[in-house]
N, C-alpha and C positions, 0 to 999 in steps of 0.2 A: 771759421776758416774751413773751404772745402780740403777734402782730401785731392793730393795732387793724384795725377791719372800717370801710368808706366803703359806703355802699347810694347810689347813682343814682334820685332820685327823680323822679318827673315826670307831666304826661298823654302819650295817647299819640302818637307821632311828631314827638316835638321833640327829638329825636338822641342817646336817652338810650346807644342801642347804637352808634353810630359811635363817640362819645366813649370809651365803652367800649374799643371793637377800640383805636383810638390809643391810650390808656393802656395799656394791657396789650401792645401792640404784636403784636394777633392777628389772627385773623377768627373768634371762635368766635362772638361773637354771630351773630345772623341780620340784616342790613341792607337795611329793604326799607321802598319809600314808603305803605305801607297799614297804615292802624292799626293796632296791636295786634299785630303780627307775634312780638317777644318774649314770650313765654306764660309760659316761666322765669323762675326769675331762675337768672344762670349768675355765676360766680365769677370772678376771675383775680387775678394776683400782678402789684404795681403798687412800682418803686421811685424817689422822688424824693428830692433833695436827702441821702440817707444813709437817710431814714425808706421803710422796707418797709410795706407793708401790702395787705390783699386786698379786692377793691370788688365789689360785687355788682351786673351790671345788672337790671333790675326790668322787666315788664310795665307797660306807662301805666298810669296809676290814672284811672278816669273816674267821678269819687263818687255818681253818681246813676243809674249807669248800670244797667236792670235784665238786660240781657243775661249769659248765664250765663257765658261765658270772660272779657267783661271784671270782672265780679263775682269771679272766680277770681282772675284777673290783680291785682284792690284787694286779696283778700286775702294772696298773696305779697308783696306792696310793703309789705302793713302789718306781716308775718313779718321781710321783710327791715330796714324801721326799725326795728324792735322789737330786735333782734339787733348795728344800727350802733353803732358809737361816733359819726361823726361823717356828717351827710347833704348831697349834693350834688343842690338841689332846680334842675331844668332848665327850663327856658322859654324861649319862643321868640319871637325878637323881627318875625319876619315876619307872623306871626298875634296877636303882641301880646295883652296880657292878658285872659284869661279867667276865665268862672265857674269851669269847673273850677281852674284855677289857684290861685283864692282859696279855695276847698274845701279843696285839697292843701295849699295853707298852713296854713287852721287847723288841717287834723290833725297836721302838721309840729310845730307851736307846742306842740300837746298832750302829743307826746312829748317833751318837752324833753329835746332832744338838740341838740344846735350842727347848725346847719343855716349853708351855704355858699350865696347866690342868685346862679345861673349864668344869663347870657340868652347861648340860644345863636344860632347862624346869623347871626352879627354880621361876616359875611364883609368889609366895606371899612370899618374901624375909625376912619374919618379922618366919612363922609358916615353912617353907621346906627348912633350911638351917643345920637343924640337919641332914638330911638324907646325905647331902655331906661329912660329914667326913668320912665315908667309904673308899671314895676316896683316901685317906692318904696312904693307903695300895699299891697302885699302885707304891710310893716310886717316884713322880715325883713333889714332891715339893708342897705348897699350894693349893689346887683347887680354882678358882672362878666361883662362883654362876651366872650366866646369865638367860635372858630367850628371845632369840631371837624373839619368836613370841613378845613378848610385850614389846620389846626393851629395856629391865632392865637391869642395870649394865655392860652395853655393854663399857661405858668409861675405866671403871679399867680393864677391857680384851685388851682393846685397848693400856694402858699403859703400859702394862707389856709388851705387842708384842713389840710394837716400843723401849723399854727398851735395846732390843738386838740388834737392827741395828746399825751399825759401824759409829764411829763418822765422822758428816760430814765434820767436821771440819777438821778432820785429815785428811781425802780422798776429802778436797776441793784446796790441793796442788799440782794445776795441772803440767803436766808437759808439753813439747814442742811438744809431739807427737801425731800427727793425727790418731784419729781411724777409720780405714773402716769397716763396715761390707757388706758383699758379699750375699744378698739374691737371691732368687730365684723358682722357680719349681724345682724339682729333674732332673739332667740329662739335667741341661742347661749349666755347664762348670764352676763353681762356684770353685771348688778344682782344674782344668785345668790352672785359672789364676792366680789362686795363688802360683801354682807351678813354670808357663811362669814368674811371677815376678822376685820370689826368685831363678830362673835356678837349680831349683833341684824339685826332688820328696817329698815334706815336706810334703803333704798332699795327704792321696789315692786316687787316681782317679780309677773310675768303670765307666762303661756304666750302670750298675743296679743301676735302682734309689732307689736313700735312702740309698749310702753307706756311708754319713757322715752325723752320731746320732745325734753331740752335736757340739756346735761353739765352733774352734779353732782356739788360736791365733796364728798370727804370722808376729814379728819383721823384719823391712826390710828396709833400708838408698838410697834414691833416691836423688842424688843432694844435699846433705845435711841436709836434710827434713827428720824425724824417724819417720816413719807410723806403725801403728798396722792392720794389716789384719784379719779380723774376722769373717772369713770362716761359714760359718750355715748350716743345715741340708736343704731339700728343704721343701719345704709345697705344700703337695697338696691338692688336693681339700679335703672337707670334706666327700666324699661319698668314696674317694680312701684310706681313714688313716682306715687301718682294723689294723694294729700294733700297740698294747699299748705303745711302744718305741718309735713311732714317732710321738704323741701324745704329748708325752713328747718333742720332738725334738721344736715340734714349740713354747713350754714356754721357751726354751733356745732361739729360734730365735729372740723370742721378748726381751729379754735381753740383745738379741745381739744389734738391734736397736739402743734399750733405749741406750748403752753406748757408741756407735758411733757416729761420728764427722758429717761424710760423709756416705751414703746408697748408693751400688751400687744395679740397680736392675736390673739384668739380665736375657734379652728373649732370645729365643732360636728363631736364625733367620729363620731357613726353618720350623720352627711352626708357625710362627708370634704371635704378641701379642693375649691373650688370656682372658677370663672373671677371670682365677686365677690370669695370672700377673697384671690386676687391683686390686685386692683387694689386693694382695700384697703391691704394689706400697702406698696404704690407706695406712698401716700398718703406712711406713717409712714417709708419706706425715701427717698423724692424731698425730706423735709423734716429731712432728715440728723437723726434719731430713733434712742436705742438702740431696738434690738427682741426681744421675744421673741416665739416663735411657740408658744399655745397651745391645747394641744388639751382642748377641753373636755369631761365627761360620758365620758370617758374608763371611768368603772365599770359603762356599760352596755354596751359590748362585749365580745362573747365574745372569747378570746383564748388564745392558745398559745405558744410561745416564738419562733414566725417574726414576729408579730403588728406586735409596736411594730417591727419594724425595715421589714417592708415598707411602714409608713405613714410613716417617715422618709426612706426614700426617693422614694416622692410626692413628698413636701412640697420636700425636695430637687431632685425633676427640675422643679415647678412652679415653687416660684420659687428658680429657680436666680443671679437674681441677687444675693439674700442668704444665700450660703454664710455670713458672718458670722452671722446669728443663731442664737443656741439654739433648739431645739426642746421642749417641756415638756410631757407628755401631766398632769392633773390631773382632780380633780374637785370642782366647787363645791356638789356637794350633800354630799357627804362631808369633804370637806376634805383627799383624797388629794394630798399633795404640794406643800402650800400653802407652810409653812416652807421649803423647798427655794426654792419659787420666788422668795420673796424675799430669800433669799440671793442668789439669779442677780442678780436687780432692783437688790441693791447694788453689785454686783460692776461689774455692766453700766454703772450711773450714775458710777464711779469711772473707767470705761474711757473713757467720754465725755470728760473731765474731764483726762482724762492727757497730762502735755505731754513733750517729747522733744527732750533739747538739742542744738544742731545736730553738735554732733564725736561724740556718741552715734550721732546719726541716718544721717551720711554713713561714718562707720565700718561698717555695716551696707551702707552703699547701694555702697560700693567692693567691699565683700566679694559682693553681689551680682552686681556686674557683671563680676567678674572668677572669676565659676560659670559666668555668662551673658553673653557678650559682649554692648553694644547691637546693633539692627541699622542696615541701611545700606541706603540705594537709589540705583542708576546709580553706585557707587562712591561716595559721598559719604555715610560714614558719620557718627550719630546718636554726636556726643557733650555728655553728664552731668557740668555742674560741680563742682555739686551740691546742698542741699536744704534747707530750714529748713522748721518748721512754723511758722505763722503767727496758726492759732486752734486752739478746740477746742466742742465739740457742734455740730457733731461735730468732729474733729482734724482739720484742713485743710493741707498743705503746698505750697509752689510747689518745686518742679525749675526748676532753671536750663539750658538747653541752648541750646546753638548751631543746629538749626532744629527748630519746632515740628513741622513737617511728621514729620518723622522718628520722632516720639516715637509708635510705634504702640500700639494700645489695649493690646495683644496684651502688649507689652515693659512696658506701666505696671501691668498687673494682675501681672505676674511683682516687681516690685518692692512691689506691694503686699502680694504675698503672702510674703516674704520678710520684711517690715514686720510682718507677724500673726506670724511664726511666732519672730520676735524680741521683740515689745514686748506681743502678744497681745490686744488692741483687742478680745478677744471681745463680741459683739452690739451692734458700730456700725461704721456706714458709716466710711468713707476720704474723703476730698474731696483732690483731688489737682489743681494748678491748675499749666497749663505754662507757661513763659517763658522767650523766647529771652534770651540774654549772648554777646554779643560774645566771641571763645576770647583774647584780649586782655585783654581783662577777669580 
């Protein structure tokens, strides 16, 4: 299940990005008292009460405005409602109600999407909550008083958001089918193999990059296995996205991620890998995703028998933080090595999936330790009670030890890797969470 999206709506300089950095507990926004300072809309990972989800803050929307950035700025905020499940529309109760305000409401209503009315800058909650009723007028239900800078009342805004997210309970009825999503740079063949799948035209394919906006899905029966293909827009670099549309493409990308099984992530082979398809690859590897890494168009290189191995070594020293994923050179005009790959793609979604019980698990972790002693610092050696796993997609376990400090990265990747080369987790991440125990205990 993906995480639902929250967009931050508002005009501009009524504290749509303060609120922001507090929730996400950042400073990525920019926070500055002149309007229109947020030009993006920028992302962040936001957790309350148990529910996850990711908020977008937004450029002020100023509906009549005919200047050209904040013109730009409406149409991002109209990308980013379009894309919400649930909208935190902002207002401010020092400048109290406006035209614009009532503009941004009707367009709100239009979308009909659950919309949250947030008055913010309600700094002394006892003497400045008269002035919110005003707000009533807007015809969007309740207002609640916040005041982001001083972190007031930010609980009960929180409650009401998470109010509208779809029960998990009912969407935790999974069913047997595998979901792919298909990332990428633009123009790397992403809609090519989803076509070569399905043997039809299901999705457009262009040479012009960025001709697929939003991730779509699509249904498809290999061998008896129902896989979901979840085609994305490309992402490029941040210096290339000049279109408020594709802007928006990469908060659908990331969704796309979040609710896949398996992450295909596809280079363009006569480009070779590149500083974007690293960060890319972050994306699907920080949102604990199996992954493969594939290369595509792989039949227009010339090649000889050093060929694939010195491109696996690249890909290798590049992103060296995912020794776990397979590498898969293909081609989606041909259709070289498609059946293979989703052999991997099953394999991989089964490894996601694999639990490990704990006298299995610390059988292993004793036999490790006793190859590799822990280490120790100032004479006060690093000891390993030992270990249970707890989840899975990815497979998550806590370590029990007597101090965390001791537990170095260095000693946790040697038990990780110990873990591979027993249980074999091939193309998914580890999640490994430390915790001290009392040697009593």
């Amino acid at each position: 299940m993906s995480k639902p999206i929250v967009a931050v709506i508002g005009r501009p300089n009524v504290g749509k990005s303060t609120l922001f950095n507090r929730l996400t507990k950042s400073k990525t926004s920019i926070v500055d008292d002149t309007p229109g300072v947020t030009r993006d809309r920028i992302y962040g990972e936001v957790e309350w009460l148990n529910h996850k989800f990711t908020i977008i803050d937004t450029g002020g929307i100023e509906p009549d405005s005919t200047d050209i950035i904040l013109s730009q700025m409406r149409r991002q905020a109209e990308a980013a409602i379009e894309s919400a499940d649930v909208i935190i529309f902002l207002v401010d109760v020092k400048t109290g109600m406006t035209d614009a305000d009532t503009h941004v409401a009707n367009m709100l209503r239009k979308s009909h999407k659950p919309v949250v009315l947030v008055v913010n800058k309600v700094d002394d909650m006892v003497h400045q909550t008269m002035g919110m009723y005003e707000f009533y007028n807007l015809g969007l239900g309740e207002p609640i008083p916040i005041s982001s800078g001083q972190a007031l009342n930010l609980g009960d805004m929180l409650d009401e958001v998470v109010s509208y997210f779809p029960d998990e309970d009912a969407e935790a009825e999974e069913d047997d089918k595998i979901r792919v999503a298909i990332i990428g740079k633009p123009n790397v063949g992403k809609s090519s193999l989803v076509n070569k799948i399905v043997g039809e035209e299901r999705v457009i394919v262009s040479n012009i990059a960025g001709t697929t906006r939003d991730s779509v899905d699509t249904e498809v029966t290999i061998e008896g296995q129902e896989y979901v293909l979840i085609d994305t827009a490309g992402i490029r670099r941040r210096s290339k996205i000049k279109e408020n549309i594709e802007k928006y493409s990469i908060i659908r990308t990331i969704a796309a991620i979040d609710r896949a099984d398996v992450v295909l992530i596809l280079i363009d082979a006569e480009e070779g890998i590149t500083e974007q398809d690293t960060k890319i690859a972050g994306m699907a590897h920080e949102a604990g995703k199996g992954c493969i890494i594939v290369v595509n168009k792989w039949d227009a290189i010339e090649k000889d028998d050093k060929t694939m191995n010195a491109y696996l070594k690249k890909i290798t020293n590049t992103l060296a933080y995912m020794q776990y994923a397979p590498c898969m050179f293909i081609s989606a005009l041909t259709g070289q090595r498609i059946p293979k790959l989703f052999d991997t793609i099953y394999a991989i979604a089964q490894n996601q999936s694999q639990r490990i019980s704990t006298g299995v698990l610390n059988d292993v972790l004793y036999e490790a330790m006793a190859m590799n002693q822990p280490p120790s610092d100032k004479g006060k050696p690093l000891k390993i009670f030992y270990m249970t796993q707890v989840s899975i997609k990815p497979p998550t376990f806590v370590i029990f030890v007597n101090d965390k400090e001791l537990m170095h990265f260095s000693y946790q990747r040697y038990i990780e890797n110990q873990m591979r080369e027993a249980f074999g987790f091939k193309g998914t991440p580890l999640r490994f969470i430390v915790r001290e125990k009392g040697a009593k205990e």
